[in-house]
C-alpha positions as CSV (number, residue, x, y, z in Angstrom):
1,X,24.3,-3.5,-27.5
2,X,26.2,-6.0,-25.9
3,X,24.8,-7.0,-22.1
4,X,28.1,-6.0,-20.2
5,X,28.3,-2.5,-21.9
6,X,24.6,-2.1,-21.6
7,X,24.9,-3.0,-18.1
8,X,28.1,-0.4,-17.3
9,X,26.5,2.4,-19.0
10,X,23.1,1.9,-17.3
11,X,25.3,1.3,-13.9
12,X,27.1,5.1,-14.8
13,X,23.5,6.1,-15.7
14,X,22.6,5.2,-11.8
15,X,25.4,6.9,-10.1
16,X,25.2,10.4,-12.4
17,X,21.6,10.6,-11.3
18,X,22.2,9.4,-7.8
19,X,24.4,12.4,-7.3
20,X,21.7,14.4,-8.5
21,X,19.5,13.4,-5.8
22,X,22.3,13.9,-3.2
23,X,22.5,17.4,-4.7
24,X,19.2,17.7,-4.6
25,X,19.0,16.9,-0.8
26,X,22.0,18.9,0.1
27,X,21.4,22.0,-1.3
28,X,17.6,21.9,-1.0
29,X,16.8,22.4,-4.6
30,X,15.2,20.3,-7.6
31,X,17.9,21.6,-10.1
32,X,21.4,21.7,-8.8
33,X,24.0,23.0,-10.9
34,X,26.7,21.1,-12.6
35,X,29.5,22.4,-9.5
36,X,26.9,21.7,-6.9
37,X,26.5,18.0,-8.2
38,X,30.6,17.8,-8.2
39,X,30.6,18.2,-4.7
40,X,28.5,15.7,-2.9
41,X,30.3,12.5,-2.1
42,X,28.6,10.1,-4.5
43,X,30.1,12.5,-7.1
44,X,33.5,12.5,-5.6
45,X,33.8,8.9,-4.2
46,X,32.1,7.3,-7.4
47,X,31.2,9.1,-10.4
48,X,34.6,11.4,-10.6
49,X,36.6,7.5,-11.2
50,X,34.1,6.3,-13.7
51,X,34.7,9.2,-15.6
52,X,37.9,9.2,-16.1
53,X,38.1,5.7,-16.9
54,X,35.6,6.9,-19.8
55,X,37.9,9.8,-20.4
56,X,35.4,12.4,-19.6
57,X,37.3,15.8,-18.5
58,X,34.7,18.8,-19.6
59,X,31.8,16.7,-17.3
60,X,30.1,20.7,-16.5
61,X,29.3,20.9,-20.2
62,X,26.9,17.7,-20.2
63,X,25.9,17.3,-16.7
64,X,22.6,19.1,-17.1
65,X,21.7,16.8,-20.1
66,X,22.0,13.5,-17.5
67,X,19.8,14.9,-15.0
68,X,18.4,11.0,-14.7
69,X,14.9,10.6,-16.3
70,X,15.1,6.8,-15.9
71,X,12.3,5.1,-17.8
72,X,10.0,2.0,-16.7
73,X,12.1,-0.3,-19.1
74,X,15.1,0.3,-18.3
75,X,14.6,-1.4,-14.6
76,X,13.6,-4.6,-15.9
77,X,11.0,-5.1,-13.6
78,X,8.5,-7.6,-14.7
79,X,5.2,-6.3,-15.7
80,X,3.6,-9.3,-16.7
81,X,-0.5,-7.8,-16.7
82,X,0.6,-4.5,-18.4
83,X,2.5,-5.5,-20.5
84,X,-0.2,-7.5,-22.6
85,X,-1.9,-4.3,-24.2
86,X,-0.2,-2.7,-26.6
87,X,0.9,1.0,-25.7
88,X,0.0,4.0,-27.7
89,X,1.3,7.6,-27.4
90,X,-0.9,10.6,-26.3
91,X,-0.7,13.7,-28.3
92,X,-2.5,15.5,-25.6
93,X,-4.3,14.9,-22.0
94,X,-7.2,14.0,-23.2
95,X,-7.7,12.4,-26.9
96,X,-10.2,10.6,-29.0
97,X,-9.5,7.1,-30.0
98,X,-11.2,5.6,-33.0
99,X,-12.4,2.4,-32.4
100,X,-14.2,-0.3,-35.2
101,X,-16.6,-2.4,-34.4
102,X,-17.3,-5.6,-37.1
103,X,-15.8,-6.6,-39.8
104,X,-15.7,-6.3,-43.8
105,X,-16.9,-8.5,-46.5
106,X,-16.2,-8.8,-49.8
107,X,-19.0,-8.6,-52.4
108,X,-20.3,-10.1,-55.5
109,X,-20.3,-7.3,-58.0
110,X,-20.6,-7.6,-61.7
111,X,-18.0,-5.5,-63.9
112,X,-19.7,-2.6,-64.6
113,X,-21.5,-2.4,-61.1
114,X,-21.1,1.0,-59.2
115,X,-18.8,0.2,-56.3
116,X,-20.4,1.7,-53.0
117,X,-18.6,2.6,-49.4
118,X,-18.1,-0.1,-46.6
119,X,-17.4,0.8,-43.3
120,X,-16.7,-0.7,-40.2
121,X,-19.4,0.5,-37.1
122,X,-17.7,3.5,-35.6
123,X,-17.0,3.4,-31.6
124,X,-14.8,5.8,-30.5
125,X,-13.6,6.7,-27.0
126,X,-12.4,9.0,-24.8
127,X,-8.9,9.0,-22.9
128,X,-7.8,11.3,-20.3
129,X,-4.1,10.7,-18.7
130,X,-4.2,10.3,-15.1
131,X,-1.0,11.0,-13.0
132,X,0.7,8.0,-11.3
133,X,2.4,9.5,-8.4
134,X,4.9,7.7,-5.7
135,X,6.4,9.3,-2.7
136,X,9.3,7.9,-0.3
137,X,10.7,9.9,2.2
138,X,14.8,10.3,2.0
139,X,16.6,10.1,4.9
140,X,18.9,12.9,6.3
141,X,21.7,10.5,6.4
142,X,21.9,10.9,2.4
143,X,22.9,14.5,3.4
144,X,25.9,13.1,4.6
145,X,27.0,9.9,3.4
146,X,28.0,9.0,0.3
147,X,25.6,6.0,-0.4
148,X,24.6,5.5,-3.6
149,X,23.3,1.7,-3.0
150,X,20.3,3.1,-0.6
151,X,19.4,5.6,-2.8
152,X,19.3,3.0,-6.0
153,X,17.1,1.2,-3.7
154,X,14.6,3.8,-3.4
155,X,14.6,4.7,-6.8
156,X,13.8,1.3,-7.3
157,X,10.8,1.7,-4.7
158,X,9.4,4.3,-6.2
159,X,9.0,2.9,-9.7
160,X,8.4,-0.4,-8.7
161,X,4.9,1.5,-7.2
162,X,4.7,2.5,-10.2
163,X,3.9,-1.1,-12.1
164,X,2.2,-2.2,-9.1
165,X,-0.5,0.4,-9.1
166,X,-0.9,0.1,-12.5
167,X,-1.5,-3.8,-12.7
168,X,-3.7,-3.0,-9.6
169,X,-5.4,-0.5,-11.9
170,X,-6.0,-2.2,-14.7
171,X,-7.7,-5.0,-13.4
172,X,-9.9,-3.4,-10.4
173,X,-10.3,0.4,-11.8
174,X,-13.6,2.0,-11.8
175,X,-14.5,5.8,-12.5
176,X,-17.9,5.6,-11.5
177,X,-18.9,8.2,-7.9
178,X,-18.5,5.3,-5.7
179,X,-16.0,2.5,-6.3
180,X,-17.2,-0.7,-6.9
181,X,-15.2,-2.3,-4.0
182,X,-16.2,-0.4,-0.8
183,X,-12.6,-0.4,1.0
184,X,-11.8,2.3,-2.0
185,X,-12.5,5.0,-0.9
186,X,-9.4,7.3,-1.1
187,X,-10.2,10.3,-3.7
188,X,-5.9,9.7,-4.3
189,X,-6.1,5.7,-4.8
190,X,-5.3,5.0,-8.5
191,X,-7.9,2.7,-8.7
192,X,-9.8,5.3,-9.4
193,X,-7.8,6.3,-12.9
194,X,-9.7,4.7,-15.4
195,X,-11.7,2.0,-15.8
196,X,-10.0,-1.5,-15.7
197,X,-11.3,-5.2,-16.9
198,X,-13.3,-6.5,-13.9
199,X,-15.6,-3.7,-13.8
200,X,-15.7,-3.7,-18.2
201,X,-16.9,-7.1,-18.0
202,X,-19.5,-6.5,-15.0
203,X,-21.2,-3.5,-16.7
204,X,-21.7,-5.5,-20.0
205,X,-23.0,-8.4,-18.3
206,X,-26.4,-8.3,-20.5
207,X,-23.5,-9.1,-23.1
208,X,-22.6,-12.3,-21.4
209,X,-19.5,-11.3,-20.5
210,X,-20.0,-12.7,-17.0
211,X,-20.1,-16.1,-15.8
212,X,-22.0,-16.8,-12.7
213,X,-20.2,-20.5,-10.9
214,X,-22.6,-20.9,-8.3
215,X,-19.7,-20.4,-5.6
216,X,-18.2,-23.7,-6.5
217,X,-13.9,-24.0,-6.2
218,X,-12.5,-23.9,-9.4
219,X,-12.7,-26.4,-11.8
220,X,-12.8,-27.2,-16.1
221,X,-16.4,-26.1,-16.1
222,X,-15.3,-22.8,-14.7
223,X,-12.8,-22.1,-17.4
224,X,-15.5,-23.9,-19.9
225,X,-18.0,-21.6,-19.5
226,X,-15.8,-18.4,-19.5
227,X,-14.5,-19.6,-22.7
228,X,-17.5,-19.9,-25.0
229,X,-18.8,-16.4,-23.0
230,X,-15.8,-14.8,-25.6
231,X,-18.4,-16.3,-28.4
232,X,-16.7,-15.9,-31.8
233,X,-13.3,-14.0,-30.7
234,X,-12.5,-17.7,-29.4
235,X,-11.5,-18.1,-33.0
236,X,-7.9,-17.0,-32.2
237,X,-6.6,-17.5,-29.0
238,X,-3.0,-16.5,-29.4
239,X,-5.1,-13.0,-28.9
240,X,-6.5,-14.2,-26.1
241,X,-5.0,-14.5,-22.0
242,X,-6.7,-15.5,-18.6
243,X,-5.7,-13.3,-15.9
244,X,-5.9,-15.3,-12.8
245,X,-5.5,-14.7,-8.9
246,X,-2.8,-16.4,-7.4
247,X,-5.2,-19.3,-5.8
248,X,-7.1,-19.8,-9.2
249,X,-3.5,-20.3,-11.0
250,X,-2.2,-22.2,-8.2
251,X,-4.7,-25.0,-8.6
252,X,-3.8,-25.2,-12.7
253,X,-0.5,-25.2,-12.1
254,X,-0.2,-28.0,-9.3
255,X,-3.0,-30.5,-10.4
256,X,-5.7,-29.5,-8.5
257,X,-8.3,-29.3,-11.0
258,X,-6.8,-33.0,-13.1
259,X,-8.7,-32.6,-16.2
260,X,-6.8,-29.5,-17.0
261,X,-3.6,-30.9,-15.6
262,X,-2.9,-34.3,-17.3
263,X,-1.2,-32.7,-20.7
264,X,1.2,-30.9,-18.6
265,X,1.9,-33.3,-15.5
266,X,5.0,-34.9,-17.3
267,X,8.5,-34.7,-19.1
268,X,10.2,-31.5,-19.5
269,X,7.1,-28.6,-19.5
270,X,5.5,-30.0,-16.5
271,X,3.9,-27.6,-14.3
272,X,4.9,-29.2,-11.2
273,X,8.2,-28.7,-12.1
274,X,8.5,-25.3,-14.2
275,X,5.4,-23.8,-11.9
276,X,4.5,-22.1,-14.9
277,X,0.9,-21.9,-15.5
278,X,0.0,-24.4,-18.9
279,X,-2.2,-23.1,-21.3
280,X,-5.9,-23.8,-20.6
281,X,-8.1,-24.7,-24.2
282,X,-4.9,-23.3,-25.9
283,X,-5.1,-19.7,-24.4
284,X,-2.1,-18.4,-22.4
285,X,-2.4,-17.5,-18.5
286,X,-0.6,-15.5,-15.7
287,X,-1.3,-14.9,-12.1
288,X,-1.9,-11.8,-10.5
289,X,-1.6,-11.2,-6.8
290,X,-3.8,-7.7,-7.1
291,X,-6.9,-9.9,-8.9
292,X,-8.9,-10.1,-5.7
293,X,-9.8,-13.0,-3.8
294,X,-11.8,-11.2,-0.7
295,X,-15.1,-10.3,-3.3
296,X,-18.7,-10.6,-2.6
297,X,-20.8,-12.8,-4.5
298,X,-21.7,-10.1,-7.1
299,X,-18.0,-9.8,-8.0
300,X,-17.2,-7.1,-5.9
301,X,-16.1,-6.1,-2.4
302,X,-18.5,-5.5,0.3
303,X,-18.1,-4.2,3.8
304,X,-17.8,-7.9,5.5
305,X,-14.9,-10.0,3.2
306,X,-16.0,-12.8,1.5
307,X,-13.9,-15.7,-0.1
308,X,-14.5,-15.5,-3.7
309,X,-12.5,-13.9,-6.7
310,X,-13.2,-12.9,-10.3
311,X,-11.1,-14.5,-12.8
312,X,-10.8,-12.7,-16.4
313,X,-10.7,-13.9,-19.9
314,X,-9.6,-10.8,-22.2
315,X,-9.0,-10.5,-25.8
316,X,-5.8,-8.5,-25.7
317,X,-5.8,-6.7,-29.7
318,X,-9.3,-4.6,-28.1
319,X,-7.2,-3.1,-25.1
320,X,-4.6,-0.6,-24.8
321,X,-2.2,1.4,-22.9
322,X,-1.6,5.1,-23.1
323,X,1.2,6.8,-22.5
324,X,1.7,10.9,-22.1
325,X,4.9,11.1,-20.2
326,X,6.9,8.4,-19.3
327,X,8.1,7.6,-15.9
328,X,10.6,10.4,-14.1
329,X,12.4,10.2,-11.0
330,X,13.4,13.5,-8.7
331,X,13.8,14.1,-5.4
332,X,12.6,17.7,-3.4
333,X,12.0,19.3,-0.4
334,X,8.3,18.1,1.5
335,X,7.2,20.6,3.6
336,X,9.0,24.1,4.3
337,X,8.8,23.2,7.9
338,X,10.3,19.6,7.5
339,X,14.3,18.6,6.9
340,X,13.3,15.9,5.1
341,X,13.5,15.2,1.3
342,X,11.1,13.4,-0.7
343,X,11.6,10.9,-3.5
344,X,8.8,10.4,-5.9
345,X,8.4,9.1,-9.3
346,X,5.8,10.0,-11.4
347,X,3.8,8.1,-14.9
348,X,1.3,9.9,-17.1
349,X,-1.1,7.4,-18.5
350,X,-4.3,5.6,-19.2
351,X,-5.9,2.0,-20.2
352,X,-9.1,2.1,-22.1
353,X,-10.6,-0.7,-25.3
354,X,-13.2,-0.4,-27.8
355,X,-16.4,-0.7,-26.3
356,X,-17.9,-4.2,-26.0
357,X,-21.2,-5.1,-28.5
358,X,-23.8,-8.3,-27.9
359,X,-21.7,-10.3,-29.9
360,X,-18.6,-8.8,-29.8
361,X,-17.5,-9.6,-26.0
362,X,-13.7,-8.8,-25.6
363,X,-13.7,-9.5,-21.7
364,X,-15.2,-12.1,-19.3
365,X,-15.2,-12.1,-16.0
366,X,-16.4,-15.2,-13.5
367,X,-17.8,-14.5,-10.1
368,X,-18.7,-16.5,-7.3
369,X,-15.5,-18.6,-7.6
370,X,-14.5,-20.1,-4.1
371,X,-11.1,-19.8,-3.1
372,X,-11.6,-21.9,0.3
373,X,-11.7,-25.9,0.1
């Protein structure tokens, strides 16, 4: 579809469903009917002269099919961590995923051998959806302006939350009774979904997956050592991506650690002038502000915040998203007792991999890396 249609429809998308919510907020109910919507002011200042332009005259026959599900994609917000996992459907709350471990080999058979079975080493796993919830209250002036702008804006709020605590999620989740960072401590915090890479690669540390730097800045030897830590799955590292905090990237990008700097300090892809991350030993980086830089020693966050972080090398092909529902967007009453309206958006998902072996390490993790000079 070409961009400026794409962009008109989406932008008639956006005004249908932000009469809905002023519908919503006027007459105090989730599912306003077709006439209801027709008479808040978006409607009439807005949506009525985009639809005749379209040449739209029966628009109570169809208005209950546009009650605005806006999905995570059609924002165009960048969701750079997420979106290196692929993402799978879930055909119910909670599901079994079968996972492989290994690989097969042919053999030397004669012609008239008896052909037996080969099989990878089964490792399946358990996913259960979690619900991604956003709230943002709605002010009563929606009630009784027409101003579909501020309500865009909190639409985009709401799923922009969305991403965030994902990404957030995915790198610092943990399921266990007690979090391993000891600020979380919310029963509501999504951190608590599932189980993300940081605490992957610390509880397969007899694996190797973790790389102890002494509490040294960063530096080749860092990256070095978390490379060869991957062991064999180094062998392709288009499949592979470091997931950096912001100070970590920050010293790649602007020289700061020169022997991983000179390839990419001149001409055209310079880092200092693109600020884009270069690849490190031909694996692909980004930066993430929610990879934490306030962690104890042991890779985790104690009572009294330290200074070091936890960057991660993951092999993306042994990760993946799961979807159930797909992000929705309503607004509703809060409390009987309050006037005020409540936006929320709401994603049902998961993140989970195939469990890691000795020699099979799909996630590396490096404590004890100073972010201080």
């Amino acid at each position: 579809m070409p961009d400026d249609v794409r962009l008109r429809l989406f932008n008639f998308k956006k005004m249908v469903n932000s009469s809905v919510v002023q519908a919503q907020c006027i007459y105090k109910t989730q599912r306003p009917s077709a006439d209801q919507i027709m008479t808040t002011p978006i409607y009439k200042n807005h949506v009525a002269g985009i639809l005749k332009a379209f040449n739209v005259t029966d628009f109570a026959s169809w208005i209950p099919e546009t009650h605005g599900r806006f999905y995570f994609e059609e924002y165009e917000i960048a969701s750079v961590i997420p979106d290196l996992f692929d993402q799978m459907p879930m055909d119910s709350a909670t599901m079994e995923i079968k996972g492989a471990l290994g690989y097969l080999f042919g053999l030397l058979e004669t012609d008239v051998a008896t052909f037996g079975a080969q099989s990878n080493t089964a490792a399946e796993y358990i996913v259960t959806s979690r619900n991604n919830v956003v709230h943002t209250n709605i002010s009563e002036d929606l009630n009784q302006d027409s101003a579909p702008a501020i309500i865009d804006k909190l639409r985009k709020e709401v799923v922009a939350g969305i991403q965030r605590s994902e990404e957030r999620a995915i790198i610092n989740g943990d399921t266990t009774g007690t979090h391993m960072d000891a600020d979380v401590t919310a029963a509501t915090d999504f951190r608590k979904a599932f189980k993300g890479l940081r605490k992957l690669a610390l509880e397969n540390s007899a694996n190797g997956s973790v790389v102890d730097h002494g509490g040294d800045s960063p530096s080749k030897l860092l990256f070095e050592n978390m490379f060869n830590a991957m062991g064999r799955f180094t062998d392709d590292v288009s499949d592979l991506h470091w997931v950096l905090p912001v100070t970590v990237a920050n010293a790649v990008i602007t020289g700061a650690i020169p022997e991983l700097f000179t390839a990419f300090a001149f001409g055209g892809p310079a880092s200092n002038r693109t600020g884009v991350m270069p690849p490190i030993f031909g694996v692909e980086g980004s930066k993430s502000q929610w990879s934490r830089e306030d962690l104890h020693a042991t890779g985790v966050y104690t009572i009294a915040a330290q200074t070091t972080c936890a960057p991660l090398l993951v092999k993306k092909s042994r990760f993946s998203r799961f979807l159930r529902a797909p992000v929705r967007v309503w607004a509703a009453p809060s409390l009987p007792s309050s006037d005020l309206m409540l936006m929320t958006a709401k994603k049902r998902h998961s993140f989970a991999g195939v469990p890691q072996t000795a020699d099979e390490v799909s996630v590396v993790v490096a404590i004890n890396v100073e972010t201080q000079p």
